[in-house]
GUDOTI-141106 format. One record per atom (N, C-alpha, C, O): residue in one letter; x, y, z. Coordinates in pm, whole numbers, padded with zeros to 5 digits, always signed. Layout:
AXYZ;...
! end
This chain:
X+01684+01636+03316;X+01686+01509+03390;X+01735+01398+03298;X+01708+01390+03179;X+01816+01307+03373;X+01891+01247+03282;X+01777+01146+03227;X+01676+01153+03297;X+01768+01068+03134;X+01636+00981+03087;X+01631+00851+03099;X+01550+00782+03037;X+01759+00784+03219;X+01743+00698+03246;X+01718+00632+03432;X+01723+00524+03491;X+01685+00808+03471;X+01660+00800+03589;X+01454+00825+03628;X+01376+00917+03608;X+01445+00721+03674;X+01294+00790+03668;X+01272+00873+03804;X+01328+00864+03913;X+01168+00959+03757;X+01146+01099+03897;X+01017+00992+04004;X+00953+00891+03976;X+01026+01085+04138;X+00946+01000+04211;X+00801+01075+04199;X+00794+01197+04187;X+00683+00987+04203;X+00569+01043+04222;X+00535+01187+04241;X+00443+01245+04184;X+00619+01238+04326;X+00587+01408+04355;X+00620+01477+04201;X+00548+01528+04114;X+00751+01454+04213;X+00754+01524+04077;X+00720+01507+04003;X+00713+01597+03919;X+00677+01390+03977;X+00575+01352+03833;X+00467+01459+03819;X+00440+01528+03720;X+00406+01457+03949;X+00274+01555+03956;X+00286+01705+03995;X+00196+01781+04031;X+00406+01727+03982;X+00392+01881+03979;X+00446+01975+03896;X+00438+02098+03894;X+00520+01868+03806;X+00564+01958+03676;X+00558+01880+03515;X+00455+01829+03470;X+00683+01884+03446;X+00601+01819+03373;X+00701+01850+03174;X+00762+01957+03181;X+00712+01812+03091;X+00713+01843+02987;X+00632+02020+02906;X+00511+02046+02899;X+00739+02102+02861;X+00643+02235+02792;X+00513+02169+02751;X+00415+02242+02763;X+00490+02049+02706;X+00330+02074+02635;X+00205+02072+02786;X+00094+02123+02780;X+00248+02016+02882;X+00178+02048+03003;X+00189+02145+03056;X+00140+02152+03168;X+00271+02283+02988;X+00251+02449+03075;X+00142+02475+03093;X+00129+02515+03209;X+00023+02476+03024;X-00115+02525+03097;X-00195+02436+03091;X-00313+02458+03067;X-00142+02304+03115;X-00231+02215+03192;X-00302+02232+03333;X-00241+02289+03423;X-00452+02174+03356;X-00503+02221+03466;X-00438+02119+03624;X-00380+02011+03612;X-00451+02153+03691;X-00406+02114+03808;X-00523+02033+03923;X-00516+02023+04046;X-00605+01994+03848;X-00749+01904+03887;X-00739+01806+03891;X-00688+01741+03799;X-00796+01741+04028;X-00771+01572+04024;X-00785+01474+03908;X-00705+01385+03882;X-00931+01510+03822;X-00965+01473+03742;X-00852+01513+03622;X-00862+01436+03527;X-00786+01578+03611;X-00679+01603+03500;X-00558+01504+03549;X-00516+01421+03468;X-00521+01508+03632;X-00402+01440+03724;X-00412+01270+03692;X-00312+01198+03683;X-00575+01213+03676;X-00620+01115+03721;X-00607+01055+03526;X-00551+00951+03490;X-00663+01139+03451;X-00669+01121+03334;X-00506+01097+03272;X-00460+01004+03206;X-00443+01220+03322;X-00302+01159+03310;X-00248+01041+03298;X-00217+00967+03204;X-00243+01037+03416;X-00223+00864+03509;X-00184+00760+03427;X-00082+00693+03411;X-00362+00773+03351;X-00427+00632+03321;X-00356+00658+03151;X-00350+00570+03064;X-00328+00742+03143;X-00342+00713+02977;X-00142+00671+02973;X-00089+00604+02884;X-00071+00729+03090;X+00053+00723+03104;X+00057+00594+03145;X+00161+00531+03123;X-00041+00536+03204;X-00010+00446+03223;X-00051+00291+03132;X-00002+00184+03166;X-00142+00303+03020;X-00158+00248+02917;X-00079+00246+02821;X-00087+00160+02733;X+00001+00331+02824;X+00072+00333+02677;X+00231+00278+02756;X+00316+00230+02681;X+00257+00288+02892;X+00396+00230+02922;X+00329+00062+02929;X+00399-00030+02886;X+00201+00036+02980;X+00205-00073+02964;X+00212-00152+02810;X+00249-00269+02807;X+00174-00075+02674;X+00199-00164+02575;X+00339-00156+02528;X+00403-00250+02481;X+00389-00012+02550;X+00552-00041+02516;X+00610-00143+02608;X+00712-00188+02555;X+00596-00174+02675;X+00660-00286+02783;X+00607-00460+02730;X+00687-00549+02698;X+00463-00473+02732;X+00426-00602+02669;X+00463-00611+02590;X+00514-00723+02594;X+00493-00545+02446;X+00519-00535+02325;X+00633-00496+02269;X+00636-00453+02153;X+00762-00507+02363;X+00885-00416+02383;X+00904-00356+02263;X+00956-00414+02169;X+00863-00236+02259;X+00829-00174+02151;X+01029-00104+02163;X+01087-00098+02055;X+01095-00067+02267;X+01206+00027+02315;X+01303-00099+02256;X+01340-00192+02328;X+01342-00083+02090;X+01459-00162+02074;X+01572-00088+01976;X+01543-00013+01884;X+01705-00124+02016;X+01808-00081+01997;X+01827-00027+01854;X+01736-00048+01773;X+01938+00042+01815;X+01881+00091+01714;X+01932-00036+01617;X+02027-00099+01663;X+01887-00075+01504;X+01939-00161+01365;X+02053-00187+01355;X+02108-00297+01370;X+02098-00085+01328;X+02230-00112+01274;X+02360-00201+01389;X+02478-00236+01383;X+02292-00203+01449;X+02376-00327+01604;X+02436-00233+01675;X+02471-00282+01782;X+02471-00099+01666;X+02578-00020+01787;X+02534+00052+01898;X+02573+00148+01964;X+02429-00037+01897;X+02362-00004+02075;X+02344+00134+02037;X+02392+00155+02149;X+02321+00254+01988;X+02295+00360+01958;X+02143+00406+02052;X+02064+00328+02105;X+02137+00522+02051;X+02002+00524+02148;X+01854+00530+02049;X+01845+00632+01981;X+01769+00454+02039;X+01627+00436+01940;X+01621+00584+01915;X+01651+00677+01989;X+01567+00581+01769;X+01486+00710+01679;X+01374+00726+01626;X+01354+00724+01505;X+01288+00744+01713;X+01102+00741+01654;X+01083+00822+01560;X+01163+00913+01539;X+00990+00806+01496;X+00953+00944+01366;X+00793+00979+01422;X+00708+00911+01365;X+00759+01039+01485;X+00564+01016+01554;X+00457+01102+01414;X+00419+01217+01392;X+00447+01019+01373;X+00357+01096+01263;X+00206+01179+01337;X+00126+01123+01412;X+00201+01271+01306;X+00150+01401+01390;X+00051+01435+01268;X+00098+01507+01180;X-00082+01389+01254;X-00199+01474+01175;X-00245+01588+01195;X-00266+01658+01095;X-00278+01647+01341;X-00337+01736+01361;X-00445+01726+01471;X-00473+01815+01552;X-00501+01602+01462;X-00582+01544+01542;X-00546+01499+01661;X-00432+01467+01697;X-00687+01496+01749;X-00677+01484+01877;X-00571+01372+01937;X-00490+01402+02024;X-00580+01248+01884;X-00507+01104+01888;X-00349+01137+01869;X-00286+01110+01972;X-00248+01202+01736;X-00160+01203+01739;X-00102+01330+01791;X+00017+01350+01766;X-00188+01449+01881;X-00123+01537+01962;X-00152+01498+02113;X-00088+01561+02197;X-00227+01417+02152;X-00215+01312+02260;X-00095+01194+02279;X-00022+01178+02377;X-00100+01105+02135;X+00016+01013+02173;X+00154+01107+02175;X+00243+01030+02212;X+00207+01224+02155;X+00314+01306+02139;X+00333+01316+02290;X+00425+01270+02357;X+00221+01391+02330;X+00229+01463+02449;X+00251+01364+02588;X+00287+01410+02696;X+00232+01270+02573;X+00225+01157+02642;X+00369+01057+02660;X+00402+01011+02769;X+00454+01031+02519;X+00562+01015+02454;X+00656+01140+02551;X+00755+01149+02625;X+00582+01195+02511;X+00723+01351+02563;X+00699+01337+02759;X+00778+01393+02835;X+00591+01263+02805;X+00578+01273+02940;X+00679+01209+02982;X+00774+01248+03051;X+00657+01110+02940;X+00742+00979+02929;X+00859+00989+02936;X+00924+00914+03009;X+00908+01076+02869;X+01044+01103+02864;X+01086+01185+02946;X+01199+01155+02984;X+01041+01289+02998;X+01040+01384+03085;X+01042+01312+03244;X+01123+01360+03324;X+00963+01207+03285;X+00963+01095+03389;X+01117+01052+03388;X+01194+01070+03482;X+01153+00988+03252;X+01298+00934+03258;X+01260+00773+03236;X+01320+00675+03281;X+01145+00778+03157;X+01101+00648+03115;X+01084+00606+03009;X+01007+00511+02999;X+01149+00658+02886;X+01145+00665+02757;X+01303+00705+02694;X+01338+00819+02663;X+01387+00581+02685;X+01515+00638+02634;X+01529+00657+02518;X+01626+00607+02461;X+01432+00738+02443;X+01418+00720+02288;X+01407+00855+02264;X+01336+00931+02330;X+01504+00899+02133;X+01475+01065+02065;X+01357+01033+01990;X+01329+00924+01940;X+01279+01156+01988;X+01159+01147+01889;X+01164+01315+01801;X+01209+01425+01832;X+01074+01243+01648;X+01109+01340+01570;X+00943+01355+01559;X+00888+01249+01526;X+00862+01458+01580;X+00778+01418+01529;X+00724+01494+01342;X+00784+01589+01290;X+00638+01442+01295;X+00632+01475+01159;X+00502+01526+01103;X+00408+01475+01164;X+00468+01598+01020;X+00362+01600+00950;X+00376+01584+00856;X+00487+01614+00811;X+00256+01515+00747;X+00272+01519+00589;X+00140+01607+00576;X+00031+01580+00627;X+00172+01721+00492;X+00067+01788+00477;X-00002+01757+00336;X+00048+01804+00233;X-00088+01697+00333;X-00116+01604+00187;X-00180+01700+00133;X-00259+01653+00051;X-00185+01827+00139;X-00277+01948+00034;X-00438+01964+00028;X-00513+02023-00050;X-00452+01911+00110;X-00618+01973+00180;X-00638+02108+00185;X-00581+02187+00260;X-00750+02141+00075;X-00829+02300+00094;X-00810+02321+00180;X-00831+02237+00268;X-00762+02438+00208;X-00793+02530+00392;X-00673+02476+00490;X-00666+02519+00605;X-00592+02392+00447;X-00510+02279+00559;X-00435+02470+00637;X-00394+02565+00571;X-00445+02459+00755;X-00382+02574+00778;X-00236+02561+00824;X-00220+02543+00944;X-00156+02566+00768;X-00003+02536+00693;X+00080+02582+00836;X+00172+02508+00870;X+00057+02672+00900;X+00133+02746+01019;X+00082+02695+01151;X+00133+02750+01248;X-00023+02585+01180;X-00081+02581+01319;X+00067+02470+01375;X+00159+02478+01456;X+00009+02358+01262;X+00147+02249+01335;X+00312+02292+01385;X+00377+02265+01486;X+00346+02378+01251;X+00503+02413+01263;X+00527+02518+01414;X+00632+02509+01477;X+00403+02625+01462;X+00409+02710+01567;X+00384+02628+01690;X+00430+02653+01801;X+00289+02506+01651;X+00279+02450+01791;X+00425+02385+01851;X+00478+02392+01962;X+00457+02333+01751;X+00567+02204+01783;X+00694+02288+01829;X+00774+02261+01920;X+00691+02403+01738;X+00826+02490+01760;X+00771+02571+01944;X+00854+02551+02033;X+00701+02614+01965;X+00636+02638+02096;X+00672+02571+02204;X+00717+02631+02301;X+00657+02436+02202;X+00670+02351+02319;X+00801+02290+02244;X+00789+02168+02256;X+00916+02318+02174;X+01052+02272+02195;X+01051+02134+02145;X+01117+02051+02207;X+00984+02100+02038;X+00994+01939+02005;X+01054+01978+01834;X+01020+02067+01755;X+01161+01861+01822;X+01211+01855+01679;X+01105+01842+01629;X+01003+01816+01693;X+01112+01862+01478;X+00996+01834+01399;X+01023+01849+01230;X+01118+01917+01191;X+00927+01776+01129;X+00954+01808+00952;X+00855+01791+00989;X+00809+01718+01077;X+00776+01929+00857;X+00704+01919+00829;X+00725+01871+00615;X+00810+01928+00547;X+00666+01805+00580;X+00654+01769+00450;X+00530+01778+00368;X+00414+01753+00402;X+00586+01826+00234;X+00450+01833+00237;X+00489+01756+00059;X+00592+01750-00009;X+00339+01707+00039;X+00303+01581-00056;X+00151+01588-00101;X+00059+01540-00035;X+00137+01657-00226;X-00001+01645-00238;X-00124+01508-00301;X-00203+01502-00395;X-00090+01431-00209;X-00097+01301-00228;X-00321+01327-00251;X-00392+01262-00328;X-00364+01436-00157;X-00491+01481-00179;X-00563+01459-00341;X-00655+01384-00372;X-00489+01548-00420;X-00570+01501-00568;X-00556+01393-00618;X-00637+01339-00693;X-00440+01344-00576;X-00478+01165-00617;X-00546+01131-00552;X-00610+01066-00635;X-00603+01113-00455;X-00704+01010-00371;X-00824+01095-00471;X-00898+01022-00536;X-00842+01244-00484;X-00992+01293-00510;X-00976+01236-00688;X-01090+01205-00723;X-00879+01214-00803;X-00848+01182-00898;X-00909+01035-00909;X-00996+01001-00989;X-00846+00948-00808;X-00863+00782-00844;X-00938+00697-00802;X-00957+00582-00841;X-01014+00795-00664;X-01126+00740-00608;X-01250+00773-00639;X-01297+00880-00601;X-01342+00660-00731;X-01508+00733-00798;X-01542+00828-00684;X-01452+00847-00603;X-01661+00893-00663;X-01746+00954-00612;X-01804+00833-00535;X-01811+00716-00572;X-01828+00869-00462;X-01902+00807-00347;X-01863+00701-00268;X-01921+00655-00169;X-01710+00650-00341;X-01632+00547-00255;X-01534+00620-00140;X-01507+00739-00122;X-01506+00538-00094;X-01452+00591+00063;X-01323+00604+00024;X-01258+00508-00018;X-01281+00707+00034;X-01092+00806+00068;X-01005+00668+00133;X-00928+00600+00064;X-01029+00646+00254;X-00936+00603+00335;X-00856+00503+00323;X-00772+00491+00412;X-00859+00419+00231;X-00751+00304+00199;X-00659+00359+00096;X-00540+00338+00119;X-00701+00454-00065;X-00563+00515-00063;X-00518+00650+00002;X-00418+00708-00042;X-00548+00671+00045;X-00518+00786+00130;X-00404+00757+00264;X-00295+00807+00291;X-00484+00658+00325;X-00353+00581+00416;X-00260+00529+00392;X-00159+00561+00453;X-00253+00421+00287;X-00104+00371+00150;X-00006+00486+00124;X+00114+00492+00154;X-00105+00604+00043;X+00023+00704+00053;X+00018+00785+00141;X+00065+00892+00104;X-00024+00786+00262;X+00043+00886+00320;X+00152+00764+00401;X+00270+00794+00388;X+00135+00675+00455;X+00225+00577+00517;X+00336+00549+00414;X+00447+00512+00454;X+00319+00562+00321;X+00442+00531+00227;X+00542+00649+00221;X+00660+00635+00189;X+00487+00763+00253;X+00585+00889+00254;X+00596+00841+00409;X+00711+00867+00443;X+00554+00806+00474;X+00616+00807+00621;X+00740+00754+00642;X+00841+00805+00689;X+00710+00613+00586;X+00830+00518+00576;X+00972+00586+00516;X+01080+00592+00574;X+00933+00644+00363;X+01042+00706+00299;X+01111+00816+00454;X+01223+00792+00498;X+01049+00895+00496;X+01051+00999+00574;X+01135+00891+00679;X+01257+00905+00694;X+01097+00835+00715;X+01134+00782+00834;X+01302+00709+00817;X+01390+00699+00902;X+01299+00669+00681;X+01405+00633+00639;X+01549+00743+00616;X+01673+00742+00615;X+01450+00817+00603;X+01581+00954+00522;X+01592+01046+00701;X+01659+01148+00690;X+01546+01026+00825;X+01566+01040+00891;X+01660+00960+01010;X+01710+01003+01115;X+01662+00823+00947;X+01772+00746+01049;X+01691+00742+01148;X+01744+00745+01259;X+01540+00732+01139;X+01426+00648+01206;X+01428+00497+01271;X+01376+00445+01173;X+01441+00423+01331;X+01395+00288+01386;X+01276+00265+01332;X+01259+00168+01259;X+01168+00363+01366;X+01020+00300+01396;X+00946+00433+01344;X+00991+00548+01348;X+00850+00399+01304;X+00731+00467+01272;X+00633+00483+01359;X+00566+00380+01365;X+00581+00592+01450;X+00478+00544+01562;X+00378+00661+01539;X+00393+00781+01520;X+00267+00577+01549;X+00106+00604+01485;X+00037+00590+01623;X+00052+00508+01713;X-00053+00708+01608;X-00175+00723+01705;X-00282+00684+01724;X-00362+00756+01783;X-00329+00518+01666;X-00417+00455+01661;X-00459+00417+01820;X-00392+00392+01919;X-00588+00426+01799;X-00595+00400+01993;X-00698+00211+02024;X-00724+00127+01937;X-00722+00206+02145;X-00849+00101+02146;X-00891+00076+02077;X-00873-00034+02025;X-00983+00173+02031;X-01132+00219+01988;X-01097+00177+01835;X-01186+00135+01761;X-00966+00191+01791;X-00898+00212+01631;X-00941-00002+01614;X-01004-00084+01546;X-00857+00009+01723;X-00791-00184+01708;X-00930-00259+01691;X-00939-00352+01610;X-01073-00204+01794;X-01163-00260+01799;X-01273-00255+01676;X-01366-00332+01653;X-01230-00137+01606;X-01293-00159+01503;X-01267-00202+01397;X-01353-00246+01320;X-01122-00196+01369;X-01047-00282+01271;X-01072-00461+01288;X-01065-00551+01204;X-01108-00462+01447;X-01123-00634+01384;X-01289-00637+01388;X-01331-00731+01320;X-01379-00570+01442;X-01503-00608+01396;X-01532-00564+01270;X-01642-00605+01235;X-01472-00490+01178;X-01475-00516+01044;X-01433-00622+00945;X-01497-00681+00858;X-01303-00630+00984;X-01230-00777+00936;X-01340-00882+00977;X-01341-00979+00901;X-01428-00887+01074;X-01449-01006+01124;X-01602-01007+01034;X-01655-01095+00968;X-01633-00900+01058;X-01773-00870+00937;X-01808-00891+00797;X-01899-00936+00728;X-01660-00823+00783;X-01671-00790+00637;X-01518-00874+00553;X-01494-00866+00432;X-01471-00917+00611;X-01318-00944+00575;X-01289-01123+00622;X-01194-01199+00604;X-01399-01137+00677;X-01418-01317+00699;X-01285-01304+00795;X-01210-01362+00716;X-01205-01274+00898;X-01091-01293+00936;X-01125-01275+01064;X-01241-01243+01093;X-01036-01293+01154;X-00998-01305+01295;X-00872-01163+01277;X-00769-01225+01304;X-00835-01046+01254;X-00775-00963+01240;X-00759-00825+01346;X-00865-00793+01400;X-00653-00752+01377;X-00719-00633+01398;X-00608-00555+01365;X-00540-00604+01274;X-00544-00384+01436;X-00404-00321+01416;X-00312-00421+01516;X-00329-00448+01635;X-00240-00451+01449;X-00139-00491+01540;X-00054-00359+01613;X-00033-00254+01551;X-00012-00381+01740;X+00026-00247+01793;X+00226-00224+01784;X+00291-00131+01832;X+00270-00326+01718;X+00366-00366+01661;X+00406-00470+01525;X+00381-00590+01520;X+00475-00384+01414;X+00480-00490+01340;X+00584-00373+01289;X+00589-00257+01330;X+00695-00457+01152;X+00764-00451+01062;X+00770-00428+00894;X+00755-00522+00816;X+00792-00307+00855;X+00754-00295+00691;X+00762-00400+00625;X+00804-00492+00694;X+00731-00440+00477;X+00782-00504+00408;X+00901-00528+00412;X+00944-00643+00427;X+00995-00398+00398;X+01130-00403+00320;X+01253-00447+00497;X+01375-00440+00492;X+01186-00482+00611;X+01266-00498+00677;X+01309-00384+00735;X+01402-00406+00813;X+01266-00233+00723;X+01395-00150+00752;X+01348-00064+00926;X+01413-00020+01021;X+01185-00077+00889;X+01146+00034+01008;X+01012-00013+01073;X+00921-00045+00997;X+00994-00020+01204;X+00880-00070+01255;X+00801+00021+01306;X+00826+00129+01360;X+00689-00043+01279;X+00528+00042+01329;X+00481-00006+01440;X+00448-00119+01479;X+00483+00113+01491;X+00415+00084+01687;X+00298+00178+01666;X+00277+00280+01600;X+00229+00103+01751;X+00093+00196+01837;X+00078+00203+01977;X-00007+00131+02028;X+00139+00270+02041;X+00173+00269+02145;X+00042+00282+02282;X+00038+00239+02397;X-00060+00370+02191;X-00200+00384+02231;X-00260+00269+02254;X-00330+00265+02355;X-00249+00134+02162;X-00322+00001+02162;X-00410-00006+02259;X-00511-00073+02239;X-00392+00061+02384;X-00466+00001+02515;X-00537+00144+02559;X-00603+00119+02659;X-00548+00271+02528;X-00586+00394+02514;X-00742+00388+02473;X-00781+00311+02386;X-00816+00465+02534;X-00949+00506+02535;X-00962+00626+02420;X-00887+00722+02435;X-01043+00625+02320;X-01076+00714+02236;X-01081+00881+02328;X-01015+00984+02321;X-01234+00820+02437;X-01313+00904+02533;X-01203+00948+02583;X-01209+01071+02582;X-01074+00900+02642;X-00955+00968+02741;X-00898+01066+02657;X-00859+01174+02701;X-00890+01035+02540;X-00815+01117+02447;X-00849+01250+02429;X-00778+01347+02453;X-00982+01249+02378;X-01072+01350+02375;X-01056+01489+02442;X-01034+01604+02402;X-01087+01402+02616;X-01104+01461+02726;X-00951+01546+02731;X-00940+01667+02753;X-00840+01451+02706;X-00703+01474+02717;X-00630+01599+02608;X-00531+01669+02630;X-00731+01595+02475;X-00706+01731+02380;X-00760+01844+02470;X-00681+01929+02512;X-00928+01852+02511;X-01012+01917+02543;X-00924+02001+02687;X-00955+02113+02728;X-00840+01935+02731;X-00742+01994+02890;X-00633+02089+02878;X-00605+02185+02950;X-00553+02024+02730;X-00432+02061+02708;X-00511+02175+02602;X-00471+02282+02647;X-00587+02204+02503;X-00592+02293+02437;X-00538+02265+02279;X-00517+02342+02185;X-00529+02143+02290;X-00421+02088+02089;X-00519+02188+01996;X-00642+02197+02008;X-00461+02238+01929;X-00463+02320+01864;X-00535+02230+01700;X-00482+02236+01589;X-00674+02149+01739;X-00706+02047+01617;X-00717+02103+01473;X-00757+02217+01449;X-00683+02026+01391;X-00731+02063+01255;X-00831+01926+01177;X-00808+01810+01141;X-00900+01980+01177;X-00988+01887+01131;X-00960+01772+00975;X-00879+01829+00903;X-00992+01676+00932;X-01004+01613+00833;X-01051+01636+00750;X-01161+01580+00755;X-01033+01731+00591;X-01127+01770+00479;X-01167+01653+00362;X-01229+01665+00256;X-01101+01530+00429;X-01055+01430+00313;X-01165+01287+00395;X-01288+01281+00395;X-01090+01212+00442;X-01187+01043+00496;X-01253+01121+00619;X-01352+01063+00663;X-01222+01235+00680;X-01331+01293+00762;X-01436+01326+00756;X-01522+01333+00844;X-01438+01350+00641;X-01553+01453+00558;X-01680+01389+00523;X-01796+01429+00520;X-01596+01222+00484;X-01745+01124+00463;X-01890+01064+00524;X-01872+01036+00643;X-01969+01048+00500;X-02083+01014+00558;X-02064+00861+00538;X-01985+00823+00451;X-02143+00753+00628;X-02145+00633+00604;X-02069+00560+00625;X-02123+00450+00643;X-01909+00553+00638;X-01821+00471+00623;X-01828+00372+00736;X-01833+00407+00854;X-01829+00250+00697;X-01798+00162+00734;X-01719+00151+00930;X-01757+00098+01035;X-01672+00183+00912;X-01586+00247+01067;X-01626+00296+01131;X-01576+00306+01243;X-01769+00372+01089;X-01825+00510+01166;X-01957+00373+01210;X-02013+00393+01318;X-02009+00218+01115;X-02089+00186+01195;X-02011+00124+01302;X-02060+00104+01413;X-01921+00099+01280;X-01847-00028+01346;X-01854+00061+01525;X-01909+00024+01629;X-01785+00169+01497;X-01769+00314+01589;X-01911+00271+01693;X-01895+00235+01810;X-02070+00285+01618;X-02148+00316+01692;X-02180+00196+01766;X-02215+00197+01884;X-02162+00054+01666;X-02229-00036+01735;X-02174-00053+01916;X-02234-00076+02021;X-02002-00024+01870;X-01931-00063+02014;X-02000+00055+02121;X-02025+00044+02241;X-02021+00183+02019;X-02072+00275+02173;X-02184+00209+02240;X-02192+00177+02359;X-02288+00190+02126;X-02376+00113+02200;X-02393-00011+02312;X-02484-00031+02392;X-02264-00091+02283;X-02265-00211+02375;X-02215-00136+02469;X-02266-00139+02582;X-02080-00036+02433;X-02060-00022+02570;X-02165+00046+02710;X-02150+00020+02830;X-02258+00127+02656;X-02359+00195+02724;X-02415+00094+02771;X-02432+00100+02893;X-02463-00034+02702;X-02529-00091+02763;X-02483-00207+02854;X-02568-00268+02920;X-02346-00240+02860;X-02288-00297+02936;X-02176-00270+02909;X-02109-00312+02814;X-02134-00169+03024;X-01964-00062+03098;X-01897-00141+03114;X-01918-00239+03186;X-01791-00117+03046;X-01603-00181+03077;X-01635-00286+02927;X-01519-00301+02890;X-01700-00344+02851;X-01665-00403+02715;X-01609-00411+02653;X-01597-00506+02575;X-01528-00282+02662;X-01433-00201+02501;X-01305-00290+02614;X-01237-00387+02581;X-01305-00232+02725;X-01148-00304+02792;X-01140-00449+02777;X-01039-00514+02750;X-01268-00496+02801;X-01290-00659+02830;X-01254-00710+02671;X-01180-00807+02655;X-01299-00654+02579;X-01268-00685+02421;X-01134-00703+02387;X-01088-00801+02330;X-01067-00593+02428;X-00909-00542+02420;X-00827-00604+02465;X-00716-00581+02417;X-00836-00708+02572;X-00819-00770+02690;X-00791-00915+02636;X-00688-00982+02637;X-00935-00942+02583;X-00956-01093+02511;X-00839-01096+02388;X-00825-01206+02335;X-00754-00985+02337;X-00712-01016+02187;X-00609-01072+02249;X-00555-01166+02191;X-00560-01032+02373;X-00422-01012+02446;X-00415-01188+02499;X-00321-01239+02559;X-00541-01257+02456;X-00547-01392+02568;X-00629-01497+02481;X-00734-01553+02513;X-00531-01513+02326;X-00593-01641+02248;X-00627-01771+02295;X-00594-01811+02407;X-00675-01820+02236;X-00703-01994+02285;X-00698-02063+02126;X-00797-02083+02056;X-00623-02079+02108;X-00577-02114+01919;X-00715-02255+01920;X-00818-02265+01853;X-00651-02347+02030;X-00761-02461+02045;X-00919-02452+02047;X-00997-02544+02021;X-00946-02335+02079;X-01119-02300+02076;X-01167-02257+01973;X-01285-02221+01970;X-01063-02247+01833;X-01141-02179+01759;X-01128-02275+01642;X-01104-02391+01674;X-01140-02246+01501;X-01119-02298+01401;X-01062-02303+01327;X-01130-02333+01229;X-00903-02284+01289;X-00823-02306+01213;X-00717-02400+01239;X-00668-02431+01348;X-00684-02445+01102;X-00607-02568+01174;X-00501-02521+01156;X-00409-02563+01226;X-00477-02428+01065;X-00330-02396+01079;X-00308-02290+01196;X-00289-02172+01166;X-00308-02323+01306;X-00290-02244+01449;X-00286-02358+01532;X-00207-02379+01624;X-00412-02458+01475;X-00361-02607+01589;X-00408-02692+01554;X-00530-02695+01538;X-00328-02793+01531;X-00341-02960+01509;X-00428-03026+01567;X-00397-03108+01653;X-00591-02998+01519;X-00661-03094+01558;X-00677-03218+01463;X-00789-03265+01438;X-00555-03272+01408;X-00584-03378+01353;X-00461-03500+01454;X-00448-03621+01472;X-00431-03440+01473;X-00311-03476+01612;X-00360-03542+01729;X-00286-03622+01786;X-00471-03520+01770;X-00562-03488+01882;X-00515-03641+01962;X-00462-03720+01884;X-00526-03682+02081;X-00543-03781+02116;X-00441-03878+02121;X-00466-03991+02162;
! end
């Protein structure tokens, strides 16, 4: 199907991209679909994430989808590839792994899946692992260098691929805890931005998930069967910081349903004037 024609409703729902071959055929699967297809076209659209390629010759966009293993980046793939399969995504995608040398990492699950369902793919591998276990004391948390270098081989990767963009599987749940930490612990008004630009100018980072439910995701591995590999590295930790941030929101949300959207919602709808910085607005102007 050509990818700039979109299919009508029927066909949406009765066939589908290889990674949906033994997808179930249940309302509740159909319904989960939907919503998550339909969250992630809505942030590529607010956030026009679909831009031409760099170099100015109208060329057609080149994603690089960095692919861990985990539930989040074999969801945002599969979703990406729907997308395209609809005729609503005029973008090639490469997707990637960096296999950073984790005990046990099982080296053959990613390359058989991806080659299975017909998606380009590098796998790379970078044992970026003993440096984080080398430079980080005991008992401090993995995940800040651990993310530096593995995003820094992304970028390189993404570069030596004739990449546009870098696109990461950060979801809601990611954005909401990134700013109630910042806001905790980091004195800031912050969170993931679901679009932004490297340093060096060359390749941009999308999150296309931004508006994506952790819980949908889950449900959305648990249907399709992703083939997970677990985290031996910032997974592995007890305590971190993220994991309270994680519970407090479950908790609000249990205790008052729809929060996490209503939160997500509010980042999308500043009021520079209600808050306190002046460098956002001239309250010395006033009057």
């Amino acid at each position: 199907m050509n990818d700039m024609t979109p299919m009508t409703q029927d066909e949406a729902e009765t066939g589908g991209h290889p990674v949906f071959a033994n997808a179930p055929s249940s309302v509740e699967f159909k319904k989960l679909r939907k919503r998550l297809v339909r969250h992630v076209r809505e942030a590529i659209d607010k956030f026009n994430m679909v831009e031409r390629s760099s170099s100015g010759k109208g060329e057609r966009p080149k994603w690089l989808i960095g692919i861990s293993g985990g539930k989040d980046s074999y969801g945002l793939l599969a979703i990406l590839l729907d997308l395209q399969w609809r005729g609503l995504l005029p973008v090639d995608l490469l997707a990637c792994n960096l296999d950073q040398g984790q005990p046990n990492f099982p080296k053959h699950t990613l390359p058989e899946y991806l080659a299975c369902i017909g998606v380009p793919h590098r796998i790379e591998y970078q044992d970026t692992y003993s440096i984080v276990k080398e430079k980080v004391p005991a008992g401090n948390t993995y995940c800040s260098l651990c993310s530096r270098l593995r995003r820094g081989n992304l970028y390189r990767i993404a570069k030596e691929e004739g990449c546009d963009a870098l696109v990461l599987g950060h979801h809601r749940d990611d954005v909401l805890e990134t700013f109630f930490m910042n806001l905790f612990h980091g004195g800031r008004l912050a969170a993931m931005p679901p679009k932004l630009i490297n340093d060096e100018g060359e390749t941009f980072v999308l999150r296309p998930l931004a508006f994506a439910a952790e819980e949908d995701l889950g449900k959305f591995a648990q249907h399709l069967k992703f083939p997970i590999i677990p985290c031996d590295l910032c997974g592995s930790q007890d305590g971190l910081q993220r994991n309270v941030m994680k519970q407090m929101l479950t908790d609000i949300e249990k205790k008052m349903p729809g929060r996490k959207d209503t939160m997500i919602r509010a980042m999308t709808n500043v009021r520079p004037s209600h808050l306190l910085d002046k460098n956002l607005f001239d309250f010395s102007n006033l009057g």
